[in-house]
BALO-375486 format. One record per residue (C-alpha): residue in three letters; x, z, y. Coordinates in Angstrom, 3 decimals, padded with zeros to 6 digits, always signed. Layout:
<sites>
@residu ALA&x X&z Z&y Y
...
</sites>
This chain:
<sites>
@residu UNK&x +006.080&z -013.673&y +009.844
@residu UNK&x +005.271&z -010.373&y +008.485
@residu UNK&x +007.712&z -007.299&y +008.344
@residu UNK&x +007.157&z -005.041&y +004.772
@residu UNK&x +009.555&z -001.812&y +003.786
@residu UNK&x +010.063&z +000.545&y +001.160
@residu UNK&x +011.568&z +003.928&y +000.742
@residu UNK&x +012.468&z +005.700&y -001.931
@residu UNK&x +014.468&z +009.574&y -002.180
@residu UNK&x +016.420&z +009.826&y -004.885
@residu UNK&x +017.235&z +013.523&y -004.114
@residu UNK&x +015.006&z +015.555&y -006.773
@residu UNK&x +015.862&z +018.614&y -005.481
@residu UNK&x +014.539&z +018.112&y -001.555
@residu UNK&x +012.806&z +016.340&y +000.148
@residu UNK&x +013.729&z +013.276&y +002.464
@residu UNK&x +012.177&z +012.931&y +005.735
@residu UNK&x +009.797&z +010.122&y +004.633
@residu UNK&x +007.621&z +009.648&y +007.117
@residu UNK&x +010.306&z +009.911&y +010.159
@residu UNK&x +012.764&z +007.200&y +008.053
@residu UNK&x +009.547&z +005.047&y +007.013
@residu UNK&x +008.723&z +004.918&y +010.686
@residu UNK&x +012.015&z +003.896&y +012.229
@residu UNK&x +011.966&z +000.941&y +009.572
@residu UNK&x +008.101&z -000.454&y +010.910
@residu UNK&x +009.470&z -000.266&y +014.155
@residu UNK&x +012.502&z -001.941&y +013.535
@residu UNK&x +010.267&z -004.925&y +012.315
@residu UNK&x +007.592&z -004.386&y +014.912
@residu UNK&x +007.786&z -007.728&y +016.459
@residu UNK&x +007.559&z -009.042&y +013.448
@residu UNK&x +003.820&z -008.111&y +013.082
@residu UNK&x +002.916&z -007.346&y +016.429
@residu UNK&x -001.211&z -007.275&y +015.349
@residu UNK&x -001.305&z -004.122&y +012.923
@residu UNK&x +000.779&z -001.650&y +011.169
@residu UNK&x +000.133&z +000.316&y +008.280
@residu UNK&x +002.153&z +002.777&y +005.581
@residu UNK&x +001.590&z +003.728&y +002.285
@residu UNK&x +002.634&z +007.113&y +001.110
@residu UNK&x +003.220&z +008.967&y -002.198
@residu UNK&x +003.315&z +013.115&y -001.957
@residu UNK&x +003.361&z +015.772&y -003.838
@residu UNK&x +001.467&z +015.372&y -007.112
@residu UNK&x -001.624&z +017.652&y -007.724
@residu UNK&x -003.215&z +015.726&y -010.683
@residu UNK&x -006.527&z +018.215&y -010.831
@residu UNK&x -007.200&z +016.611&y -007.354
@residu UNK&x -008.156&z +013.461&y -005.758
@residu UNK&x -007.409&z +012.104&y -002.290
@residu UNK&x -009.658&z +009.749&y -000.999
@residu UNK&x -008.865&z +007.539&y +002.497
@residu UNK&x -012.283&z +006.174&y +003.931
@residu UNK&x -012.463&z +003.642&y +006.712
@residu UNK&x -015.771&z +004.769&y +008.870
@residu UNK&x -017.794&z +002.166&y +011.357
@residu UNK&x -015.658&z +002.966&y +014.390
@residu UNK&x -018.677&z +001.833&y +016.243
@residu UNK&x -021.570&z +004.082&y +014.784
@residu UNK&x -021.607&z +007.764&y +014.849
@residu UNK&x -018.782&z +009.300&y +012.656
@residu UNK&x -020.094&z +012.812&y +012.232
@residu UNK&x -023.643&z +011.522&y +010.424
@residu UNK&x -020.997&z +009.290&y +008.882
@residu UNK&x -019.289&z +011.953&y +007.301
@residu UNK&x -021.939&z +013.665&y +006.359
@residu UNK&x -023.856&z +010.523&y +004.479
@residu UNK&x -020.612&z +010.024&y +002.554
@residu UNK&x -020.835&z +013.729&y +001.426
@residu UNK&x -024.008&z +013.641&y +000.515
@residu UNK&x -023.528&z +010.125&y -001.310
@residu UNK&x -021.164&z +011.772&y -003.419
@residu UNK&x -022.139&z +015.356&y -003.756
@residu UNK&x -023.728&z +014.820&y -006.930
@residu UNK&x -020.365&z +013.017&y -008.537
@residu UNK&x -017.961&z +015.895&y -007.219
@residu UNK&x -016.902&z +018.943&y -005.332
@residu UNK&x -015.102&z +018.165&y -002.100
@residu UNK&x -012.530&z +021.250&y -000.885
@residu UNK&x -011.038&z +019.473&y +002.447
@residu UNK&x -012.632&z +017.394&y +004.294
@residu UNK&x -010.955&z +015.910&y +007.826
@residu UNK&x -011.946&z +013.330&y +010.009
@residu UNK&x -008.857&z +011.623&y +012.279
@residu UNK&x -009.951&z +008.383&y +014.464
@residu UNK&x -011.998&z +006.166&y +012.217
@residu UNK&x -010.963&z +007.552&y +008.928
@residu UNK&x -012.172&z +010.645&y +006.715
@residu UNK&x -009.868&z +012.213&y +004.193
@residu UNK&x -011.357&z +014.103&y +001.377
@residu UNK&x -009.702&z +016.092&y -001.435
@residu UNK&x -012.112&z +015.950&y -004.708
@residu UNK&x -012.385&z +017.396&y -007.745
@residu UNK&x -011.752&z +014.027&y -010.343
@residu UNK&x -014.592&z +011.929&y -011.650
@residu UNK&x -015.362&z +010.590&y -014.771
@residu UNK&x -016.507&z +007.261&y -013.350
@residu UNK&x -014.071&z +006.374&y -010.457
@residu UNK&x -016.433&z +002.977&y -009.939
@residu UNK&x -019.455&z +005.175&y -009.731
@residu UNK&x -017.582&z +006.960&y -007.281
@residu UNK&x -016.721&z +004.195&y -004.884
@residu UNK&x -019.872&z +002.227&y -004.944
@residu UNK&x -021.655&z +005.941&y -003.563
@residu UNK&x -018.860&z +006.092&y -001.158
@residu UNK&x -018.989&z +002.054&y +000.177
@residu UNK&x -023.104&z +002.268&y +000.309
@residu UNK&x -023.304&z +004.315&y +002.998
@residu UNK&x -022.731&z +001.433&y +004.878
@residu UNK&x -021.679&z -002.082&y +005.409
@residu UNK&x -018.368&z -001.253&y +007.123
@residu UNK&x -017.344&z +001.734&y +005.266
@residu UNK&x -014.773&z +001.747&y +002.999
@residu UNK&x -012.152&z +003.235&y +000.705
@residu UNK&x -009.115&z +002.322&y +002.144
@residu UNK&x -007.172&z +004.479&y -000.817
@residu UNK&x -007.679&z +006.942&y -003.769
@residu UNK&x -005.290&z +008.793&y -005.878
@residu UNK&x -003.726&z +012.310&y -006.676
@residu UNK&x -000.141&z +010.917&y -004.479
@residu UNK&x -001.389&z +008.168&y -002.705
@residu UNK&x -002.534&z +007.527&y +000.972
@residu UNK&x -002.697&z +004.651&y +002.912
@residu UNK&x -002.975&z +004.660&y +006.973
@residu UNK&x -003.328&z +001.400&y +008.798
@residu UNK&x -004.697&z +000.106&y +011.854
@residu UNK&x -004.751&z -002.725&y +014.470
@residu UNK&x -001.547&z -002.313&y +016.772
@residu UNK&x +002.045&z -001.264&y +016.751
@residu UNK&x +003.770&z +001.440&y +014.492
@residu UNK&x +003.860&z +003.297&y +017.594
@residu UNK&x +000.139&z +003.519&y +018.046
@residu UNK&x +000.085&z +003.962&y +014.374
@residu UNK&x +002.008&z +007.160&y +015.316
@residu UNK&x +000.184&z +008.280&y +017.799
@residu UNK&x -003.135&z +008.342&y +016.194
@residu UNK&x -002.409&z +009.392&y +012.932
@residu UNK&x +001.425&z +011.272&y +013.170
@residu UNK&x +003.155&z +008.972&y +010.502
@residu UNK&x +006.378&z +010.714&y +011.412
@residu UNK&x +005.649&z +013.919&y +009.610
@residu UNK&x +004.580&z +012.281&y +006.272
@residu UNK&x +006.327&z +013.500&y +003.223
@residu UNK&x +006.462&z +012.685&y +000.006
@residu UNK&x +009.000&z +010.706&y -002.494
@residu UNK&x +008.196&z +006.981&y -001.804
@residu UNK&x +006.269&z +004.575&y +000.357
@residu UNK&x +005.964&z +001.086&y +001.448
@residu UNK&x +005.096&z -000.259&y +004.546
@residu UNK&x +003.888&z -002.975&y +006.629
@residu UNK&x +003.318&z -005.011&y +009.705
@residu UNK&x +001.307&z -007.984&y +010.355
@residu UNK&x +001.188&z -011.134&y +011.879
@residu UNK&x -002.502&z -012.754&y +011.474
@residu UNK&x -002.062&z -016.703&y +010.467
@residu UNK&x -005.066&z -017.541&y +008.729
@residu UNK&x -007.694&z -014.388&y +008.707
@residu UNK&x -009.145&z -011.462&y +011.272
@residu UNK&x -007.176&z -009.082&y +012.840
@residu UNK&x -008.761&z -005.430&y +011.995
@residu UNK&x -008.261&z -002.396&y +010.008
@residu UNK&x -009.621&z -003.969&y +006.880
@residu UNK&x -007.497&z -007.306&y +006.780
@residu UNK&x -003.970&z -005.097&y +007.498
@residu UNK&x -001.758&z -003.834&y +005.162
@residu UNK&x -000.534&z -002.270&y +002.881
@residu UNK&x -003.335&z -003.105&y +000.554
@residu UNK&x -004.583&z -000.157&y -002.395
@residu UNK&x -005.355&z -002.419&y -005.547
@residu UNK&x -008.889&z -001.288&y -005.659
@residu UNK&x -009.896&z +000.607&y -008.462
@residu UNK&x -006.714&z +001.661&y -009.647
@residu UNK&x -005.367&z +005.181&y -008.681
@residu UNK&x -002.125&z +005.345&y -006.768
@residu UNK&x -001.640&z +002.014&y -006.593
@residu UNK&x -000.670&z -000.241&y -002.944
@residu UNK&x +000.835&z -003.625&y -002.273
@residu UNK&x +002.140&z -004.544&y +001.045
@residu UNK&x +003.467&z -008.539&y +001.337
@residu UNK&x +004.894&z -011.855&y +003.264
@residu UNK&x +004.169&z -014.994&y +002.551
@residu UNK&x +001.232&z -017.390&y +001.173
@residu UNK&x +000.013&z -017.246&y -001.955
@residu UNK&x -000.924&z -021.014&y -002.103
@residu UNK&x -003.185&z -020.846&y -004.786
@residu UNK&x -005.259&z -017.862&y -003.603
@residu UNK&x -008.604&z -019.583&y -003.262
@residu UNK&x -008.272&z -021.167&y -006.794
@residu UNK&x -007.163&z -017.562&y -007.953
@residu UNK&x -010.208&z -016.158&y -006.272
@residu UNK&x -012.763&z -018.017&y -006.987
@residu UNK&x -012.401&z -017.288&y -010.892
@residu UNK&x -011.986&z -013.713&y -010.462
@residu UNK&x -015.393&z -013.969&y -008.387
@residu UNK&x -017.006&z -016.228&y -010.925
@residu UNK&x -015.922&z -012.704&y -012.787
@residu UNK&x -018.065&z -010.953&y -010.595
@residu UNK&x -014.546&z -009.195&y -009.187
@residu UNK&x -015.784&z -008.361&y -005.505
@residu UNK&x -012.817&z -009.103&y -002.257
@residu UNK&x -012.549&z -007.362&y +000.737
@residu UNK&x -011.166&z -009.387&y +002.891
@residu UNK&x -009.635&z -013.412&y +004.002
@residu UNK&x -006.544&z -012.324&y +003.679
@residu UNK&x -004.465&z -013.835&y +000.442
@residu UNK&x -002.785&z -010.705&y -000.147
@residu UNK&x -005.228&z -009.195&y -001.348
@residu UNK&x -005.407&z -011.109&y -004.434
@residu UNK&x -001.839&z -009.188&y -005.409
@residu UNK&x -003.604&z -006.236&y -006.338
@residu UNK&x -006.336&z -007.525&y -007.672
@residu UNK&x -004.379&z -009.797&y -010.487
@residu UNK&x -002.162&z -006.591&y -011.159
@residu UNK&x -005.611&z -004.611&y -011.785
@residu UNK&x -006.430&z -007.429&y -014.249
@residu UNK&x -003.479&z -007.960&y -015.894
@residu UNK&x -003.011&z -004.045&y -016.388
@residu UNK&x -006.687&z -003.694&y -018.274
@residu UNK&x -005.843&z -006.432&y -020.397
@residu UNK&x -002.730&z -003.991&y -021.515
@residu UNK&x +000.004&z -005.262&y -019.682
@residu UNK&x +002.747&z -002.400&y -017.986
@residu UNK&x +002.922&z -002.849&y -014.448
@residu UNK&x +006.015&z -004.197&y -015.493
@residu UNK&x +005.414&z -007.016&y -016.800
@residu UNK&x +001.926&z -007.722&y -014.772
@residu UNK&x +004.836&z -007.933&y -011.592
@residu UNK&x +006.621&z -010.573&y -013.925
@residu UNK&x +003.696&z -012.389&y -014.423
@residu UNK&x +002.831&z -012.758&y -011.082
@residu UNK&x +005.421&z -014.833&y -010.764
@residu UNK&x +004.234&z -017.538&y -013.406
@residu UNK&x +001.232&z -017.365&y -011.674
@residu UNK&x +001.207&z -017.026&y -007.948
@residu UNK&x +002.275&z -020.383&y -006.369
@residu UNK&x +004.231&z -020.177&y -002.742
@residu UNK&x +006.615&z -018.389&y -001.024
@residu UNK&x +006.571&z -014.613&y -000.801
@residu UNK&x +008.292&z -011.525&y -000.986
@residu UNK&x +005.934&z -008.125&y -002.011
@residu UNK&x +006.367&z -004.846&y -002.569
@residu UNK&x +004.082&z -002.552&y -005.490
@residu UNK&x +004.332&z +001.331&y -006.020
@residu UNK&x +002.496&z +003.797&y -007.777
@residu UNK&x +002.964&z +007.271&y -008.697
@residu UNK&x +006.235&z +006.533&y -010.878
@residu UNK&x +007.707&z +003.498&y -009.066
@residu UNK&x +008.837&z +001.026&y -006.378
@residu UNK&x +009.193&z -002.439&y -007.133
@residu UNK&x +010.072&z -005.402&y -005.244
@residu UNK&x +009.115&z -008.987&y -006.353
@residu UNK&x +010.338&z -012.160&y -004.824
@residu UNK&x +009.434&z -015.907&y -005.667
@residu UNK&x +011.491&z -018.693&y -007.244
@residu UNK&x +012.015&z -020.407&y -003.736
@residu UNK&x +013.536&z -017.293&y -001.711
@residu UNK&x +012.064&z -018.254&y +001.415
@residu UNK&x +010.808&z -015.514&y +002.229
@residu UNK&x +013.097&z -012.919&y +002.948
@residu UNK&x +013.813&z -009.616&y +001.400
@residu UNK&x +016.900&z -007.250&y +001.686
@residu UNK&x +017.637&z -003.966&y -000.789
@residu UNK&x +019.795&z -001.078&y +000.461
@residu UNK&x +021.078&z +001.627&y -001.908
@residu UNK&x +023.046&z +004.840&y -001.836
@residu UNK&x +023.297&z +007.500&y -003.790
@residu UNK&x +020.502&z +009.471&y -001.863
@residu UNK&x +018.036&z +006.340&y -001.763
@residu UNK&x +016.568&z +003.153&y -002.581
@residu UNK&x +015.216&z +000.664&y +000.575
@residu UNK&x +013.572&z -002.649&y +000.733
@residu UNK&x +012.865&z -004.339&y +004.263
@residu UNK&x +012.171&z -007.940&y +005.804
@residu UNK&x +015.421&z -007.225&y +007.595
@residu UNK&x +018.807&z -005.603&y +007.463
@residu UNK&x +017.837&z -003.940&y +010.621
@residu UNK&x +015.282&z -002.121&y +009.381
@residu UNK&x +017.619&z -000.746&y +006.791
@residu UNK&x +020.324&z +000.296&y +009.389
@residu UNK&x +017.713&z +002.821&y +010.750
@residu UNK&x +017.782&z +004.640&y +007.704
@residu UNK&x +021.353&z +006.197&y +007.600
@residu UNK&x +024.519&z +006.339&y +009.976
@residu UNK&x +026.247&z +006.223&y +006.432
@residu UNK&x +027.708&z +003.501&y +005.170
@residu UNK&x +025.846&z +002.104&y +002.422
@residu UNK&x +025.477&z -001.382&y +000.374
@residu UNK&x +023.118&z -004.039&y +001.132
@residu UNK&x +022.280&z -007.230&y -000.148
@residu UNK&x +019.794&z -009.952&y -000.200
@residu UNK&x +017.103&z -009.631&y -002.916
@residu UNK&x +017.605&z -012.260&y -005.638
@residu UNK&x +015.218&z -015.421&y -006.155
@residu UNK&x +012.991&z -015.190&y -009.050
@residu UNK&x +012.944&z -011.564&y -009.248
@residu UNK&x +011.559&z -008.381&y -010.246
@residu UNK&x +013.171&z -005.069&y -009.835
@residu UNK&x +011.533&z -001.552&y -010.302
@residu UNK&x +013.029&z +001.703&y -009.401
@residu UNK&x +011.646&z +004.689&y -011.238
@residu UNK&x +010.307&z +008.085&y -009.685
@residu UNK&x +011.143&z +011.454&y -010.935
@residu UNK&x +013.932&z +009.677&y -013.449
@residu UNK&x +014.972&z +006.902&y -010.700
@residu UNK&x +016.354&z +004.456&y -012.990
@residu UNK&x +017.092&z +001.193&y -012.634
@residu UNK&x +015.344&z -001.800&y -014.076
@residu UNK&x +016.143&z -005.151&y -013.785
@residu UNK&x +013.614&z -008.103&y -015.374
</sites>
């Protein structure tokens, strides 16, 4: 019984309060997912530089932790910011050729490192506990940007810790995050070919496997589009998920609808969320709402904001 929101401003000429309205929502759902809470964000693009989110071993020494990441990846890149917040570093990097190269310097440094996020927009924050202590640690509330997605977590089948919350980046693609409810049914069938690939998973947790199949499907050519389409052909059980990059949010729900999923829109913004209470925290305007169809994909487009409907 997870909780998952999205956010979109349609205002191109300002800038919504993301963070603050992205926060209200998690809460809203916080009982939901009482084990962890996390948030996506897309900001500002700056496409000559890279951000890179890094989980650190909370339990070793986080300063020589830094450092071995920096000098891991000194020879791939320049770094100009460098902060360290709780367990995670956040770098800004020149680009890299070889993004792969890149993240297998920055995950052997050691076992429980890892890249939580990369991308010239995106940044994912997440962490065992409540929105609140989500805000606490890491100020959530003065985020900005144009879009996020959200989520929090109820553990049913794997661990409770930073690495098994969501939202999920699809790793190895730029800018891209999936946050979801539900059970993928078929996820160990689904994994165990992209392993016999030699496709390497993070975690237990069958959500993962969303952004892993969308990676695949987009380097065999597909749009993001229609890998979201396809993921309904093949992804058996019920579920309700949520994908964004730098030029979209897209909801996509299964052909049994038991998982539930409600869209708000005005003319200032776009909103997804488990519940309609989540949406209400958005505005005191009045604004329409409705349950998310079965068997569907919709996509919302970021400068443009056009509609698509598959």
């Amino acid at each position: 019984m997870c909780g998952i929101i999205g956010y979109l401003n349609k205002n191109i000429n300002g800038q919504a309060p993301l963070g603050e309205i992205c926060y209200r929502m998690l809460s809203a759902l916080a009982r939901r997912g009482p084990d962890s809470a996390g948030l996506a964000t897309f900001g500002t693009s700056n496409n000559s530089r890279l951000i890179l989110c890094i989980k650190l071993d909370e339990k070793e020494n986080l300063e020589d932790q830094t450092a071995n990441v920096l000098e891991k990846i000194s020879g791939l890149t320049h770094v100009h910011e460098q902060l360290t917040t709780k367990e995670y570093l956040r770098l800004i990097i020149e680009p890299v050729e070889d993004s792969d190269a890149l993240i297998a310097q920055v995950e052997s440094t050691a076992k429980e490192v890892e890249l939580v996020s990369l991308g010239t927009q995106l940044e994912i924050i997440k962490q065992v506990g409540s929105p609140d202590s989500l805000e606490r640690h890491y100020g959530i509330r003065s985020k900005s940007g144009t879009h996020a997605i959200g989520h929090t977590r109820l553990s049913t089948e794997s661990r409770v810790d930073l690495s098994h919350s969501q939202p999920f980046w699809a790793h190895g693609v730029a800018d891209l995050a999936t946050a979801h409810n539900g059970h993928i049914t078929n996820y160990h069938k689904l994994r165990r070919q992209y392993e016999q690939r030699g496709i390497r998973f993070y975690t237990e947790n069958d959500s993962e496997i969303i952004g892993i199949y969308l990676r695949d499907q987009m380097e065999q050519g597909s749009s993001l589009e229609e890998a979201l389409w396809a993921s309904l052909e093949d992804f058996d059980g019920s579920f309700s998920y949520l994908a964004a990059n730098n030029d979209c949010l897209a909801y996509v729900k299964d052909p049994f609808a038991l998982k539930p999923l409600m869209v708000g829109e005005s003319e200032e913004f776009v909103a997804l969320a488990t519940e309609e209470i989540a949406l209400r925290k958005i505005s005191r305007k009045s604004f329409e709402a409705w349950e998310a169809p079965a068997q569907h994909v919709q996509l919302w487009s970021v400068p443009t904001h056009t509609q698509e409907t598959f």
